[in-house]
TORKE-625089 format. One record per residue (C-alpha): residue in one letter; residue number from 1; z, y, x. Coordinates in steps of 0.02 Angstrom, whole numbers, always signed. Layout:
BEGIN
a, NUM, Z, Y, X
...
END
This chain:
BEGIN
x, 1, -663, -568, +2926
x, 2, -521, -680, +2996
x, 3, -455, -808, +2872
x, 4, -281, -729, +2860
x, 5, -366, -548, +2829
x, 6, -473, -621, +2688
x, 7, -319, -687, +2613
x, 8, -206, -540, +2627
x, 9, -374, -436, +2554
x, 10, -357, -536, +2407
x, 11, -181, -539, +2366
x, 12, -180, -340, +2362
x, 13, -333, -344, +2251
x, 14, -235, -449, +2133
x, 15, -83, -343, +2161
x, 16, -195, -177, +2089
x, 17, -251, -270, +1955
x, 18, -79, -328, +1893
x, 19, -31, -153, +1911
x, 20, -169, -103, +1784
x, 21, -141, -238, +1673
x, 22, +46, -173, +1674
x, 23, -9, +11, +1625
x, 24, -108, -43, +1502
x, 25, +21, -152, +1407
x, 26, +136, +5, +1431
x, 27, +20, +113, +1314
x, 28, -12, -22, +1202
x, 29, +189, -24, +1209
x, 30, +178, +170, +1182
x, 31, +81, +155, +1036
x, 32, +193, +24, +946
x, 33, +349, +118, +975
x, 34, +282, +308, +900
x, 35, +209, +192, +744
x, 36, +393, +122, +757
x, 37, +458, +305, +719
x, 38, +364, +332, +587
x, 39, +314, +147, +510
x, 40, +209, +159, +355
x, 41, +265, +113, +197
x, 42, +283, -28, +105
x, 43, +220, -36, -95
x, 44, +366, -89, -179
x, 45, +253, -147, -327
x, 46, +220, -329, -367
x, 47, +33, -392, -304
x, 48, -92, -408, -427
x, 49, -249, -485, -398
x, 50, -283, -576, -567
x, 51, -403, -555, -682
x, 52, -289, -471, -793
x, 53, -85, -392, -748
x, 54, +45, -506, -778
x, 55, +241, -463, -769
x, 56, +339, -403, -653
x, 57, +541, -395, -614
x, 58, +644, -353, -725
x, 59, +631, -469, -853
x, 60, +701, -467, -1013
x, 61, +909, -542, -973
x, 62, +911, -691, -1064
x, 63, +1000, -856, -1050
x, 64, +937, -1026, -1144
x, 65, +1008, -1166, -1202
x, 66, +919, -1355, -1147
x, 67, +800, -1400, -1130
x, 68, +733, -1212, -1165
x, 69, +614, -1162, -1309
x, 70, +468, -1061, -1272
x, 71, +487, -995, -1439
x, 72, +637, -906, -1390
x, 73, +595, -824, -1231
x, 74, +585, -637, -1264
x, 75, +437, -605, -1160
x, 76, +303, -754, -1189
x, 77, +238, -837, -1051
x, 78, +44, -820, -1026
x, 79, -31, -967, -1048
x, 80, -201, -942, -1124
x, 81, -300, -899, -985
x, 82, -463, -792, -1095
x, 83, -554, -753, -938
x, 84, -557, -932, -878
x, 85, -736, -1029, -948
x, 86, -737, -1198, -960
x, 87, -876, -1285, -878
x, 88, -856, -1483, -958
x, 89, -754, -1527, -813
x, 90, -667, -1646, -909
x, 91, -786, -1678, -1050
x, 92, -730, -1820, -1166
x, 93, -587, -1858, -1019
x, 94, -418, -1922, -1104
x, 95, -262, -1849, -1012
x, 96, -83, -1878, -1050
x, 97, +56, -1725, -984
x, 98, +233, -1741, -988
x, 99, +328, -1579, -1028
x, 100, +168, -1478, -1107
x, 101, +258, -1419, -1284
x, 102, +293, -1260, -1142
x, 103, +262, -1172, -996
x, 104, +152, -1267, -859
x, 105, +128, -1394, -953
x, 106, +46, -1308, -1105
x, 107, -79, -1203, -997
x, 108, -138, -1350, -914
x, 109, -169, -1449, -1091
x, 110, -267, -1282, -1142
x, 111, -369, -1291, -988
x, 112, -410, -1456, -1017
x, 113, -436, -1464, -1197
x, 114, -577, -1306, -1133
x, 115, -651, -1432, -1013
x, 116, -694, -1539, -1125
x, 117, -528, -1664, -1133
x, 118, -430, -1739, -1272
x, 119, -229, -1724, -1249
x, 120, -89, -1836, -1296
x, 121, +92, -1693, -1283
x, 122, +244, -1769, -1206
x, 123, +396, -1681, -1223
x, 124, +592, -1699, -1258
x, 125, +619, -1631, -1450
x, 126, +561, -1431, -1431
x, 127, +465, -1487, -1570
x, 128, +392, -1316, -1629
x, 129, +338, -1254, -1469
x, 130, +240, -1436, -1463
x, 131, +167, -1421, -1624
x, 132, +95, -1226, -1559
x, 133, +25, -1325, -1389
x, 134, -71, -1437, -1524
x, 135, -123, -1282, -1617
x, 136, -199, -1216, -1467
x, 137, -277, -1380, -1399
x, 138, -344, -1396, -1555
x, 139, -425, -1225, -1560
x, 140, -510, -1260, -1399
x, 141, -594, -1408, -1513
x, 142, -506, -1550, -1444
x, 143, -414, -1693, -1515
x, 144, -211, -1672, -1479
x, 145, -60, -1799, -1547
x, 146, +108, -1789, -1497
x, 147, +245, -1906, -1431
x, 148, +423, -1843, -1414
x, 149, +538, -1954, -1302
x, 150, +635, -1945, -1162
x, 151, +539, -1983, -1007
x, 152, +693, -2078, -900
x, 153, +662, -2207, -1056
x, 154, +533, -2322, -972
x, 155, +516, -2407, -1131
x, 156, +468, -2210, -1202
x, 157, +332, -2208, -1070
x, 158, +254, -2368, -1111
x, 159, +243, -2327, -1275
x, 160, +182, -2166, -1246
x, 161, +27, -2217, -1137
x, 162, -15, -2355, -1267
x, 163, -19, -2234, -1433
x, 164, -142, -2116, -1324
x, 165, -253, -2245, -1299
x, 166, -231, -2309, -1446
x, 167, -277, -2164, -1539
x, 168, -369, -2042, -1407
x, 169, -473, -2220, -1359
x, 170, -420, -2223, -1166
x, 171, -308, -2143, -1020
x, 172, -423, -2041, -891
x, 173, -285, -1920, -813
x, 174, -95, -1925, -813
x, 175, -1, -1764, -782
x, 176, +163, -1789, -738
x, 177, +257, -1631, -758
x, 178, +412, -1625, -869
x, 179, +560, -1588, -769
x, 180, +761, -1576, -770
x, 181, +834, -1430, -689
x, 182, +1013, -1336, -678
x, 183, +1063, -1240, -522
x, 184, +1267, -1267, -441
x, 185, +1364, -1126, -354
x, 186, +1443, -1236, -248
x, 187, +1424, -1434, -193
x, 188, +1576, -1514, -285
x, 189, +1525, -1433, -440
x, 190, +1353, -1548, -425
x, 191, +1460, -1718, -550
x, 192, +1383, -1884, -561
x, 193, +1305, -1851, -716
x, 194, +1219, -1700, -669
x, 195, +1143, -1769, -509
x, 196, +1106, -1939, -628
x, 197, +982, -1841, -744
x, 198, +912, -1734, -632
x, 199, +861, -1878, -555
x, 200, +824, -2000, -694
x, 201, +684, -1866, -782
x, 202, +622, -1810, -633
x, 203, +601, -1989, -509
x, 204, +623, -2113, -641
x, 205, +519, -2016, -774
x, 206, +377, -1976, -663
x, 207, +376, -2178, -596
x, 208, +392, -2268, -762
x, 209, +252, -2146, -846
x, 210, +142, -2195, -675
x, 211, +175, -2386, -693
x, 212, +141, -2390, -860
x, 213, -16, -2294, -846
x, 214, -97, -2356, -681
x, 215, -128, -2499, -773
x, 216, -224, -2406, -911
x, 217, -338, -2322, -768
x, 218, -510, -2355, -713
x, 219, -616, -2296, -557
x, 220, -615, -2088, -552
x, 221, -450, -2091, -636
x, 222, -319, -1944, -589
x, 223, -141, -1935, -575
x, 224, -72, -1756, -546
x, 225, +106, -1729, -529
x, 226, +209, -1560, -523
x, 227, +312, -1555, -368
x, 228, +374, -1380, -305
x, 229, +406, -1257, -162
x, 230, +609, -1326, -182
x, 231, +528, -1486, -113
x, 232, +451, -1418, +51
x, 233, +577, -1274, +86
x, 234, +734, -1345, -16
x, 235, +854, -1232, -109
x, 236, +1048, -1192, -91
x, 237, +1085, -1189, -273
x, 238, +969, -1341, -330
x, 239, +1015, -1483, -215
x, 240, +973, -1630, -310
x, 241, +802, -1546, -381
x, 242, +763, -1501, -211
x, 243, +791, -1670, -147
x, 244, +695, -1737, -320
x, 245, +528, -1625, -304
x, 246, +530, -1680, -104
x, 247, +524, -1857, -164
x, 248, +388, -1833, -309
x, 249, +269, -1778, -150
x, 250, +322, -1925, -43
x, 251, +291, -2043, -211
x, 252, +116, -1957, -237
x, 253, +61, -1983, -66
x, 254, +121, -2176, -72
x, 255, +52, -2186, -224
x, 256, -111, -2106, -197
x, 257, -122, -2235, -37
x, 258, -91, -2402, -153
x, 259, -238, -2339, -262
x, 260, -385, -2321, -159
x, 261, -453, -2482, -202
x, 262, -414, -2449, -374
x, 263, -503, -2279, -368
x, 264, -380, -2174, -444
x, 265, -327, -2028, -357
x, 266, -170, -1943, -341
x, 267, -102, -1772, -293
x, 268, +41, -1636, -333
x, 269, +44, -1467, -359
x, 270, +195, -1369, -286
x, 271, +221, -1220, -384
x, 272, +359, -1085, -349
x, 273, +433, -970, -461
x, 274, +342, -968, -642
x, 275, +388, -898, -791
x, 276, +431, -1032, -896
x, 277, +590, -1094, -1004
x, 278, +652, -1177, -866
x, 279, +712, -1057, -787
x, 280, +781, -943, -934
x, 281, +866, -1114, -954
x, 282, +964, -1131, -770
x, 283, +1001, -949, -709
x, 284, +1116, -844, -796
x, 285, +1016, -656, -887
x, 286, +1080, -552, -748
x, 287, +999, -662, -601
x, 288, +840, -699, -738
x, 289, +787, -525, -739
x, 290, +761, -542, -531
x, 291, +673, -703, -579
x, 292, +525, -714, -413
x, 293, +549, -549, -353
x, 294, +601, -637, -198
x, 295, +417, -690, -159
x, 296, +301, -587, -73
x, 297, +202, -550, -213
x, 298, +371, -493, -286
x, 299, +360, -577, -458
x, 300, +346, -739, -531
x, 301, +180, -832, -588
x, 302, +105, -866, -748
x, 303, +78, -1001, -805
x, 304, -93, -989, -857
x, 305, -117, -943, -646
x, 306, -66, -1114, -597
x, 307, -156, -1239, -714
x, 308, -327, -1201, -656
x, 309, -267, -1294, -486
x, 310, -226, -1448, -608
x, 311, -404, -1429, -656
x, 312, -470, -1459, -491
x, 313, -379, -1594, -439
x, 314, -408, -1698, -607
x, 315, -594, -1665, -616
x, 316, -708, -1784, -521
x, 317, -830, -1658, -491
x, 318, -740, -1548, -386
x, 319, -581, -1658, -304
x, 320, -675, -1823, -294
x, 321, -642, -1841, -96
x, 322, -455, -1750, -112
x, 323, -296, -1871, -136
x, 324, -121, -1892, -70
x, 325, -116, -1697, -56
x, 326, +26, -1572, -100
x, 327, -36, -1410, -154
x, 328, +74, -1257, -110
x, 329, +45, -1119, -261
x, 330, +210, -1006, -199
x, 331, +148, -829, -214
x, 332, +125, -801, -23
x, 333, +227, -825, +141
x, 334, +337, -708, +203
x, 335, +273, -705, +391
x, 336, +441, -678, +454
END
């Protein structure tokens, strides 16, 4: 067959089969658009997949004062985790968490004390939901004290990390974790001094408690910060936390890089919305009882469902090779 023939034979065989490729993406199309008539439907009920059912929107409408009191929430946050076992994880560790008299913060000292750890409290003055974090670190077996202060005092955190060792014998794992947070409707409303302690606990708190106990720290050491979703995605209404949680993951990953050699590693957990006094303490009762119906899941965390990830990235055996990371804990993606 001529050259020209063979050519032109060719071209119409590719011709037919771009025809049937066409046909066949018509009644794929076909398919799609009678599903499209009748789409199936969505639950409208939150996701649960834990080992027990946690809360969904509504939520009880209730506004706090600061810094919030756990004690005062109408429904109580979860924090006890019974189906998780401890393993010794963290036997005879020593960690140190800012912000653990509540929310976060207290699950992960539970979780601890059950892997074995002692726990030195740091929080502002919510004094009796402190003393019920002891009471339950304490039930797990382990040694607690306490050490109100105010965490953008750098002379606070120095003295903080030296009365844990001084009493719990040594530093193994800092968790730095308590936060500042109040939302603005609009940008001018966002005054110096609100933008100057959102900034000061949350940047200055979580560096001076760092510097003062790096030095503390030997070789398989942890660091674990609490950064949050505000700090990958931002947030209209909580500029200068946004911009502060985006800066606690670029400090941890700095961080984590200056300590190599030391053998300390470092890493954040990015939480989204979790029941906590936090927010009680920033949204007003009517947007409260809507409080993470916005994720896909359609409710907020627990937070006895985020402290197990503090677990893993403070124990040796199971986050030895894992530092400068930012965990994402956000209750799914929406997918568009």
């Amino acid at each position: 067959m001529p050259k020209a023939s063979r050519s032109k034979s060719t071209q119409r065989s590719f011709s037919r089969k771009a025809e049937t490729i066409a046909r066949q993406e018509r009644r794929i199309q076909r398919t799609i658009e009678r599903s499209d008539r009748h789409p199936p439907k969505k639950s409208d009920k939150a996701m649960q997949a834990g080992a027990r059912i946690y809360p969904a929107p509504p939520f009880p409408k209730q506004h706090l004062s600061k810094p919030g009191r756990e004690a005062d929430l109408k429904l109580a946050p979860m924090y006890d985790a019974p189906h998780y076992k401890g393993s010794e994880k963290l036997l005879d560790k020593v960690a140190l968490i800012t912000g653990a008299d509540s929310g976060i913060g207290r699950a992960v000292a539970v979780l601890y004390a059950r892997e074995g750890a002692d726990v030195a409290i740091g929080y502002l003055n919510e004094h009796e939901d402190a003393e019920e974090t002891k009471r339950a670190v304490e039930k797990e077996g382990r040694r607690c004290i306490l050490l109100p202060g105010d965490v953008s005092d750098a002379k606070y955190c120095r003295q903080a990390v030296k009365r844990t060792v001084k009493e719990l014998g040594k530093l193994d794992i800092l968790v730095n974790n308590a936060a500042f947070q109040e939302h603005v409707n609009a940008f001018e409303e966002l005054t110096d001094e609100h933008f100057d302690r959102t900034l000061k606990t949350n940047l200055y708190g979580y560096f001076y408690m760092a510097k003062a106990a790096v030095p503390e720290m030997k070789n398989g050491s942890a660091i674990v910060m609490t950064g949050s979703v505000t700090g990958l995605l931002g947030n209209s209404m909580l500029l200068d936390y946004s911009m502060t949680k985006g800066g606690i993951h670029a400090f941890a990953r700095a961080l984590a890089t200056h300590l190599i050699d030391k053998g300390i590693r470092v890493n954040v957990v990015a939480p989204g919305p979790v029941w906590t006094p936090l927010n009680p303490a920033d949204r007003s009762s009517k947007a409260i009882a809507k409080f993470g119906g916005e994720t896909p899941m359609k409710r907020a965390a627990q937070p006895e469902e985020i402290a197990p990830a503090y677990v893993f990235l403070a124990s040796p055996s199971c986050s030895s090779f894992i530092t400068g990371e930012v965990l994402p804990i956000i209750g799914g993606y929406s997918g568009g």
